[in-house]
C-alpha positions in Angstrom: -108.0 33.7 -102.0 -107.3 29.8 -101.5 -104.8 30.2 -104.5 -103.1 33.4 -103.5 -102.6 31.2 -99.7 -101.3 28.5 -101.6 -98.8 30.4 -103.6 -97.6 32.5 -100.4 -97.3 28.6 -98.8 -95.4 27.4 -101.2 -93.1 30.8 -101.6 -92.5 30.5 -97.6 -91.6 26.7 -97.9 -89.4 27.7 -100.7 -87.6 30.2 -98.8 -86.9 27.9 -95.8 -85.3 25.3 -98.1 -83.2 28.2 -99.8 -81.8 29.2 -96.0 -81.2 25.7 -95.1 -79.6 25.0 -98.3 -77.5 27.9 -98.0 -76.9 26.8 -94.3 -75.9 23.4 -95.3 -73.6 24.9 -98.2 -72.3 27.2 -95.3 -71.7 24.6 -92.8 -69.9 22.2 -95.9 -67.6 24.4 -96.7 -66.9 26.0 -93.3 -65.9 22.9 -92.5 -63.5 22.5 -95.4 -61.6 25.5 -94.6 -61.3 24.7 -90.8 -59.6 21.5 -92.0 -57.5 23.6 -94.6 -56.6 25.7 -91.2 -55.7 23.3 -89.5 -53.5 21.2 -92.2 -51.0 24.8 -92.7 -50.9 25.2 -89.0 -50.2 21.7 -87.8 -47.8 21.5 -90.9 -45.7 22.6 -87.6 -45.9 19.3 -86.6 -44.8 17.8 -89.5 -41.9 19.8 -89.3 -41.1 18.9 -85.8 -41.4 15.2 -86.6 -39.2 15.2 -89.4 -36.7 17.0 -88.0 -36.6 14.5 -85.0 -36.5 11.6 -87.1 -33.5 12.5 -89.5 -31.5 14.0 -85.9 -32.4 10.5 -83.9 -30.3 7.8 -83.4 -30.3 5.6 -86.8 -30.4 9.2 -89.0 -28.2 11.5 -91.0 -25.9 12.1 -87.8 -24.8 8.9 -88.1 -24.3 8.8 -91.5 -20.4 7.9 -92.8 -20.4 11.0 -95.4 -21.6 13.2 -92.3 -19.0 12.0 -90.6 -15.8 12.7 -92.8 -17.4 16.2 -93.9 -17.3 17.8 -90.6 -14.3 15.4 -89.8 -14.9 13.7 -86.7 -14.4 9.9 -85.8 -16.2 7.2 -83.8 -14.9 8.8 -80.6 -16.8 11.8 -81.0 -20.2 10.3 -82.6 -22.4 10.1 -79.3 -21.0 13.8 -78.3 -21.6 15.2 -81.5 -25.3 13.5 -81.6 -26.2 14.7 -78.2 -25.0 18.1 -79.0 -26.9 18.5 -82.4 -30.0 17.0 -80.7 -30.0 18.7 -77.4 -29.2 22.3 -78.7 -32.4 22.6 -80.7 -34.1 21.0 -78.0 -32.6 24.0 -75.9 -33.6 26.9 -78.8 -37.3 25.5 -78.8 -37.3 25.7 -75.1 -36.1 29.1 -75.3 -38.5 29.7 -78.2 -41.7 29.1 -76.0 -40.8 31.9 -74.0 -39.9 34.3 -76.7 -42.7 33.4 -78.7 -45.5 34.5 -75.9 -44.9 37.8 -76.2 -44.2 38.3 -79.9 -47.6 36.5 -80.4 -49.8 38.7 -78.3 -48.2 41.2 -80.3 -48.1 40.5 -83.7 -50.9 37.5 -84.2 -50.8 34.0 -84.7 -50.4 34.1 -88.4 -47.2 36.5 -87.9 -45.6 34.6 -85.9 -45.8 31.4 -87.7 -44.4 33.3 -90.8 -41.4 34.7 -89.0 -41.2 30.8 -87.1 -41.2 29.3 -90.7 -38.4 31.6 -92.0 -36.2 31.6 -88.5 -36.4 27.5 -89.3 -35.7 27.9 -92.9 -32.2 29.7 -91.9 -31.1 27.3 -89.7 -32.1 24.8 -92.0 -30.4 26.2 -94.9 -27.1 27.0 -92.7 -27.2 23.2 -91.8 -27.3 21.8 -95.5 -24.7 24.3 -96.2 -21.7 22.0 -96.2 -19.4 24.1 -94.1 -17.4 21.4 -92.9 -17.9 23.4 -89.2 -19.4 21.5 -86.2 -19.7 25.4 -84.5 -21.8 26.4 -87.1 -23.9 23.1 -87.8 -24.4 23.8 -83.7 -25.4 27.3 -84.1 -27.8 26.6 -86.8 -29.3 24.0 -85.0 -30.5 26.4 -82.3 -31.8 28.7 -84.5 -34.1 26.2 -86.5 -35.1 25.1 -82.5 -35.8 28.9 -82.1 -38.0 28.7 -85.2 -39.7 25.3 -84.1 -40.0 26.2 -80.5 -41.8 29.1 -81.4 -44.3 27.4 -83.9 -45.1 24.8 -81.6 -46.8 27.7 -79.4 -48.5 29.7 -81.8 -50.1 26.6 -83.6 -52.1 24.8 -81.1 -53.0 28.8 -79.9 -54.5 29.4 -83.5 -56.2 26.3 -84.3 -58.1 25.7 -80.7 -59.6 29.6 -81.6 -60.0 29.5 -84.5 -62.0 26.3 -84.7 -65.5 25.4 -84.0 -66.1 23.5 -80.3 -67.1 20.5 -82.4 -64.3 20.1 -84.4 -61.6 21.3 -81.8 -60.9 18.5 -80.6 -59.8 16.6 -84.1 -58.5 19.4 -85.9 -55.9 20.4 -82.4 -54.9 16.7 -82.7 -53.5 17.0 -86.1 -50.6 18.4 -84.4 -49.7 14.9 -83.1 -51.2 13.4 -86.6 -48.6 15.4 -88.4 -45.8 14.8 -86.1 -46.4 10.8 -86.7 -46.4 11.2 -90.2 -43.3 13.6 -90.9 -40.9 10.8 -88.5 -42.4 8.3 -90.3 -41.5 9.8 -93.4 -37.8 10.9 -92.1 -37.3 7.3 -91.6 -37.9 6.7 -95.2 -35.7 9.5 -96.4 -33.1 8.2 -93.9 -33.1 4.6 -95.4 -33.2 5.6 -98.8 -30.2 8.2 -99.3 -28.3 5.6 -96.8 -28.8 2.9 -99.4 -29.0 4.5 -102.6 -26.4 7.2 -102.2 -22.6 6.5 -101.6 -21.1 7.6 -98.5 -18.8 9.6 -100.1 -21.1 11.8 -101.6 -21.7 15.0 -99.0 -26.2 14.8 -101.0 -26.3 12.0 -98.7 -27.2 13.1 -95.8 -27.7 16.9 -97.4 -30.9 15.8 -99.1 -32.6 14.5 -95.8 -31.5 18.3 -93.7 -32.6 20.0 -96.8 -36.2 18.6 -97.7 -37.0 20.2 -94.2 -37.0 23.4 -96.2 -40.2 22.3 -98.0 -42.6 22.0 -95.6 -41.1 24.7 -93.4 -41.3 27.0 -96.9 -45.4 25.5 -96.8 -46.2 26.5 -93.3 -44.8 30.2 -94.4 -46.4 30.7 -97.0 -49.9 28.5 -96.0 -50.3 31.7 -93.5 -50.8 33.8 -96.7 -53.8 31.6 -97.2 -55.7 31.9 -93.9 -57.1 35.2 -92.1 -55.7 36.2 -88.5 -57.2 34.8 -84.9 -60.9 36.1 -84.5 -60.5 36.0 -80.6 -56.9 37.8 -81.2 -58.5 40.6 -83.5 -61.5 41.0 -81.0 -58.7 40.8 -78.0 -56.8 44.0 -80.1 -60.0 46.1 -80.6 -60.0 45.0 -84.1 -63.7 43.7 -84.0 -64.5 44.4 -87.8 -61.6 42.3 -89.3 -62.6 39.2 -86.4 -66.2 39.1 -87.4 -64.6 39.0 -91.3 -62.4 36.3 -90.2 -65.1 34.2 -88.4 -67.7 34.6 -91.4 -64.3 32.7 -93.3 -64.1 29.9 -91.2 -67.4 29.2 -90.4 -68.0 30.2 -94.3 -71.6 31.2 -92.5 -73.0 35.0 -91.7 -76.3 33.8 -89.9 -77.3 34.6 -86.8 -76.0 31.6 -85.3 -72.1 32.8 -86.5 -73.7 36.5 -84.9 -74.4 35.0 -81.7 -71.1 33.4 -81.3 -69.3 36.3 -82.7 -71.1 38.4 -79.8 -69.8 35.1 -77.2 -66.4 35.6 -78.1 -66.7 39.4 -77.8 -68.2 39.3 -74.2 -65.8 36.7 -73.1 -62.9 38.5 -74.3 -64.1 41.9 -72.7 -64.7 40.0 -69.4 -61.0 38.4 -69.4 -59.8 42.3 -70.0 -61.6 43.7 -67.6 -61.0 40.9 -65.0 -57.2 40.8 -65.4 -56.6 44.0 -66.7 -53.5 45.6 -66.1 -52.1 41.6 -66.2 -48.4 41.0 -64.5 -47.1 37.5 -64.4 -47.5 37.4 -60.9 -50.9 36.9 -61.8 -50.3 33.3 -62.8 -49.2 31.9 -59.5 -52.8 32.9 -58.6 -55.9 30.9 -57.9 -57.7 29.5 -61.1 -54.9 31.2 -62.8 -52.3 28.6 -61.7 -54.4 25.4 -61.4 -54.5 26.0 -64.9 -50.3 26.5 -65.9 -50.0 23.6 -63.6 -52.1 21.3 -65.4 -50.8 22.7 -68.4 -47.3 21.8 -67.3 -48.0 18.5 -66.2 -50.1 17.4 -69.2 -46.8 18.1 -71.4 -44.8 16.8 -68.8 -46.9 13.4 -68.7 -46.9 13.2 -72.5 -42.7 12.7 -72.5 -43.1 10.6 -69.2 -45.0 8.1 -71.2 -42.5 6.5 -72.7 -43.4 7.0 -76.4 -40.9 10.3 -77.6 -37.6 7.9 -76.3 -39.1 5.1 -78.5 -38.8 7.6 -81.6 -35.3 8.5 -80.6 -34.3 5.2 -79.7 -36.2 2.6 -81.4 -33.7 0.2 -82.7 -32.0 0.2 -79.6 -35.3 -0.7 -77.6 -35.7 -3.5 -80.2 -32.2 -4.6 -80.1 -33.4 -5.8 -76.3 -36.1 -7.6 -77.8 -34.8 -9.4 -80.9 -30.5 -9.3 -80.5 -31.1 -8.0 -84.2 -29.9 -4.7 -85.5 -30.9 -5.3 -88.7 -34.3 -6.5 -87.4 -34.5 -3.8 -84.8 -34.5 -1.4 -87.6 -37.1 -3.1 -89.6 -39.5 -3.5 -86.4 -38.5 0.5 -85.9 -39.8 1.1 -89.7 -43.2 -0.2 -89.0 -43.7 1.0 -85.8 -43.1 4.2 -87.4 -45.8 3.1 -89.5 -48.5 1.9 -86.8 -47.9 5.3 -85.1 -48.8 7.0 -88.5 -52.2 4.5 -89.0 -53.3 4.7 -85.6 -53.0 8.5 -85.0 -54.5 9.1 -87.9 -57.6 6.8 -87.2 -58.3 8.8 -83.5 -58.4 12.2 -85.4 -60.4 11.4 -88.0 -63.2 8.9 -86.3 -62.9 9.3 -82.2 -61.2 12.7 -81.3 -64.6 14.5 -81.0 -66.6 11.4 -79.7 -64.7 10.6 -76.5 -64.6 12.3 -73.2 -60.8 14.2 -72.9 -60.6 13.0 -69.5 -61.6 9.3 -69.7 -59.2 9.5 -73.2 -56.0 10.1 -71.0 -56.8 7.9 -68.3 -57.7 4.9 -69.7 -54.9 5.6 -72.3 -52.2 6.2 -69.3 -53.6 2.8 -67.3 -53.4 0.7 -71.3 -49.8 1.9 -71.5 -49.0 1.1 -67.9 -50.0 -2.4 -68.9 -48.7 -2.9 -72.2 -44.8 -1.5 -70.5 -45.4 -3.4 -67.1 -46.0 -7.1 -69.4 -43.5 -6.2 -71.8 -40.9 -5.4 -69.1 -42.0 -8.7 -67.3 -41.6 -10.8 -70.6 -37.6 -9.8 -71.4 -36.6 -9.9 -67.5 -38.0 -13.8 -68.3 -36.7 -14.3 -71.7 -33.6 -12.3 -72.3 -33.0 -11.4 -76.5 -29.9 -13.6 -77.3 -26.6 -11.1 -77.7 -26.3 -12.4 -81.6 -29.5 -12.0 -82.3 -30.9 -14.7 -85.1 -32.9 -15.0 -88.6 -35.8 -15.7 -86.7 -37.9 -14.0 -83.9 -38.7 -16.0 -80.5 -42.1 -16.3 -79.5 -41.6 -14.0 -76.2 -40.1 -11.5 -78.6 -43.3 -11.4 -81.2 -45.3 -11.5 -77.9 -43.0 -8.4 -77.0 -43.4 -6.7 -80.2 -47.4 -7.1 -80.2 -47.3 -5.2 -76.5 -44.6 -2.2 -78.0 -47.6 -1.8 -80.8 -50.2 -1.7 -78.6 -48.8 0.8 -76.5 -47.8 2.7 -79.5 -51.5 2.4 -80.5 -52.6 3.7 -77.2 -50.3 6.6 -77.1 -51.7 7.5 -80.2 -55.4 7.6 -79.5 -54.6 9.6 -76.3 -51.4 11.0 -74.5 -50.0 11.9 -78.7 -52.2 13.7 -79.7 -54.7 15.1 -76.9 -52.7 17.5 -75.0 -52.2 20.1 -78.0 -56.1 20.8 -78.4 -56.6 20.2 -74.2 -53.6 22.7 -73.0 -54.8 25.5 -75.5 -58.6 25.1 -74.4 -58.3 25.7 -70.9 -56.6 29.0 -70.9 -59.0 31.9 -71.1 -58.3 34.5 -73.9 -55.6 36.8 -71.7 -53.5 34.2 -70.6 -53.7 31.8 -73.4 -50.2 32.9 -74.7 -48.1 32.5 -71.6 -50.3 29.5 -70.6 -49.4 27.7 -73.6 -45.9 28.8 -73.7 -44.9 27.0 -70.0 -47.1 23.6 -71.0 -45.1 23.5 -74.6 -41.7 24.4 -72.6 -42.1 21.6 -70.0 -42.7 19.5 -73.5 -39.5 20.9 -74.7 -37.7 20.3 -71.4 -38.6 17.2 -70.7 -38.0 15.8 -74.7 -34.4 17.0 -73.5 -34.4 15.3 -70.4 -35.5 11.7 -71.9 -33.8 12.1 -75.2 -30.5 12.8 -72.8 -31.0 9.9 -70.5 -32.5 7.2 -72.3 -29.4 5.7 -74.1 -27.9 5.5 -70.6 -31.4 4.0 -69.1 -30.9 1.5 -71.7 -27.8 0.3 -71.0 -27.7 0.5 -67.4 -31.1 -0.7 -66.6 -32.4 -2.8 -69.6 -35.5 -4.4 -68.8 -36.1 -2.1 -66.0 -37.0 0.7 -68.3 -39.6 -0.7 -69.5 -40.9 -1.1 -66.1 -39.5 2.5 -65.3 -42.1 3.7 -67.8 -45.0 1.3 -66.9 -44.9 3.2 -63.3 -44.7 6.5 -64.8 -47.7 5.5 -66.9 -49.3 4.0 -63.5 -48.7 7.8 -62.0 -49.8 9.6 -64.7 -53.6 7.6 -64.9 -53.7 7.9 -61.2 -52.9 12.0 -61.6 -55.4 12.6 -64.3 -58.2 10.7 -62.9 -57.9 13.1 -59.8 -57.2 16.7 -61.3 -57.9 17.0 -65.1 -61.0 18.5 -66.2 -63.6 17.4 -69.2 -63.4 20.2 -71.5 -65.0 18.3 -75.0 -68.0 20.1 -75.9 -67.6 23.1 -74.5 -66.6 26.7 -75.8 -63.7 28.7 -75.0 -65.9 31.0 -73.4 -67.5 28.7 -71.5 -64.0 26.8 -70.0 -62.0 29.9 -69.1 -65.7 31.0 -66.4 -65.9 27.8 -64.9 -64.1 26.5 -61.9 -61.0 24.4 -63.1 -61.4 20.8 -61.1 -61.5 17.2 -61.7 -64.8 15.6 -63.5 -66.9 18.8 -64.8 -69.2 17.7 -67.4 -70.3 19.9 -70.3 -73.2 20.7 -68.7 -71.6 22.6 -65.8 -70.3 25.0 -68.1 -74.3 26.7 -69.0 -74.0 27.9 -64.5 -73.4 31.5 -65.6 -73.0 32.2 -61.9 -69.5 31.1 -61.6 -67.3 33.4 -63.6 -64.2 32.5 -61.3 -62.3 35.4 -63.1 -64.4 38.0 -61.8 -65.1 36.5 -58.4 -61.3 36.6 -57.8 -60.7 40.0 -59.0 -63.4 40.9 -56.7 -63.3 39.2 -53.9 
């Protein structure tokens, strides 16, 4: 009897270490695919990074053998740059509105297909030597359509598709990608212009067509990847979501059951509660303290200073050093300490620190770093001929533009794409998403339009221009953002929307706001 006991003992004990090996396995490899997910969505951001990069000031626009192909002087060169970066600013503003309904209709993974191929077109059309400013134009916004739309459908499909403790880093490879891909268009820029003669047209060709690789990647990556569970459960389709969650979590326990059933119930409850939806809908109560904060996030992260230093870089550095050949240099590596530091948040703090206390102390950092640095060339002007050497007050100047770079990068860069898609619940996250990642759109037009101008006119002062915007922005977020880390989708879109929430808030089950305004 002792011996039978024994044996049973020893067959349960086996048992348990078979599920938790298999849960382990599970987990491991769940894991791996959410971080395969999330590389082929925020390839996006890649893309969009890239393409800014080779279009900003110091890129193929300004390249001599660009010039004489579509046959237009000095005169022209700041009109035709403004033009070729503004209109694809305008077709991914556009795109954010376009690309709300078409994915609510055909899925996140459909829609960053037909985004990848709309980009591919205009990207082919502008490697195309055509020797036509009108068509270089119009291709221009039709790769904006294409990017525009992707930059709403990716941060949509990653911040559902990924588990609450990994949201966080994996939505911040958006910003991770973006580093890296105008990083890497600086490279590509510096390499054709000094290895390739300017009379060859593959000069500036090779840069505008490498964008068809990774465009081609983000396609065809889709192909690799199964659909939105929370848009299959949204569309009935409840069969193929719990399929596609048992592929991400790479798990069919109970545990993958019981959020399965979470996502189920708070999808039916966002149906029922704003069924019959109308966009009226979103100028009301919860509904619009949430497109508001959306807005403003987006609107905050181009107010911070840090998208007109990746247009304009040398020309920042040119007031710091008097050096355009150094200016370029310093722009190379801060390209470079964008790429490093970025990189470091996602991977080792994204899911450890609070949201809100992120963007905060990251807005009041940046606020000091622009405030000192604007202080120091008031005080020590960069000579107008520049030198072989750096000054002191311009190393001291440098050290603050990395710092704030750095800072940007551990908060404002990449922390709005996983925040803005996580506070929308499940039948308004498309339009939600679409107005935050048009106000990102509309104001990387506004900046990237003004700053050369702000530079002229106003030198030193914009760096203090941007120090108070960073003062406003810290002083905004403290009083209205909401912690949202730790917490499910669910659990976000049925809790009151106001400043300081902790996690723990989330578990009241007696404030589904959604419901008490459709009743009340």
């Amino acid at each position: 009897m002792e011996e039978t006991q024994s044996l049973l003992g020893r067959s349960g004990e086996h048992a348990r270490f078979l599920r938790a090996a298999a849960k382990m396995k599970g987990t491991t490899l769940g894991k791996i695919r959410a971080y395969w997910l999330g590389s082929v969505v925020c390839m996006g951001g890649f893309l969009f990074g890239y393409d800014s990069g080779i279009k900003s000031t110091g890129g193929v626009l300004t390249l001599a053998s660009f010039q004489s192909d579509y046959r237009y002087g000095s005169a022209d060169k700041t009109h035709t740059n403004s033009l070729s970066v503004g209109l694809q600013q305008l077709g991914g503003f556009l795109a954010c509105f376009l690309a709300w309904p078409l994915t609510d209709r055909l899925g996140r993974k459909k829609s960053l297909m037909i985004s990848s191929f709309i980009f591919c077109v205009g990207a082919l059309i502008q490697t195309i030597n055509t020797h036509s400013l009108a068509a270089f134009y119009v291709a221009r916004v039709i790769a904006g359509l294409g990017l525009g739309a992707a930059t709403v459908a990716v941060p949509m499909f990653n911040s559902e598709m990924m588990p609450k403790e990994m949201r966080g880093q994996v939505g911040s490879f958006f910003q991770w990608f973006y580093t890296f891909g105008i990083f890497v268009s600086y490279w590509v820029d510096y390499g054709v212009a000094r290895g390739i003669t300017s009379t060859s047209s593959s000069q500036w060709q090779i840069p505008i067509g490498l964008q068809l690789a990774p465009a081609a990647f983000l396609g065809l990556g889709m192909l690799t990847v199964p659909e939105s569970t929370r848009w299959l459960t949204k569309k009935g389709r409840h069969e193929e979501a719990w399929k596609s969650l048992q592929w991400i979590r790479a798990d069919d326990s109970q545990t993958t059951a019981d959020e399965m059933e979470e996502i189920r119930s708070g999808v039916t409850d966002d149906a029922m509660a704003t069924e019959g939806f109308q966009v009226k809908e979103l100028l009301e109560g919860e509904n619009f303290k949430r497109i508001c904060a959306a807005f403003a996030v987006f609107t905050a992260q181009q107010a911070t200073g840090a998208t007109a230093f990746a247009y304009f870089g040398p020309q920042y550095f040119n007031l710091i050093v008097g050096n355009s050949e150094q200016s370029l240099l310093l722009t190379a590596i801060f390209g470079a300490v964008k790429v490093v530091a970025c990189g470091i948040f996602v991977l080792f703090f994204s899911e450890r620190l609070s949201r809100r206390q992120v963007l905060i102390g990251g807005a009041a950092f940046m606020a000091a770093c622009q405030i000192t640095t604007a202080a120091v060339v008031k005080s020590y002007p960069a000579s107008n001929g520049g030198g072989q050497s750096v000054p002191p007050s311009g190393i001291a100047t440098i050290a603050f533009i990395y710092l704030f770079v750095i800072a940007y990068n551990f908060s404002w860069g990449p922390m709005p794409w996983p925040y803005v898609s996580e506070i929308f619940p499940a039948r308004i996250r498309e339009p939600g998403v679409a107005v935050g990642v048009a106000s990102q759109w509309l104001f990387n037009f506004v900046f990237s339009l003004t700053t050369p101008y702000m530079i002229s006119s106003m030198g030193w002062g914009t760096f203090l221009l941007w120090g108070i915007f960073d003062v406003v922005i810290a002083i905004l977020a403290f009083i209205f953002l909401k912690e949202t880390r730790g917490l499910s989708l669910e659990a976000i879109a049925h809790q009151r929307f106001k400043a300081g929430n902790s996690p723990d808030d989330a578990s009241d089950k007696n404030k589904d706001v959604f419901a008490e305004h459709h009743e009340g």
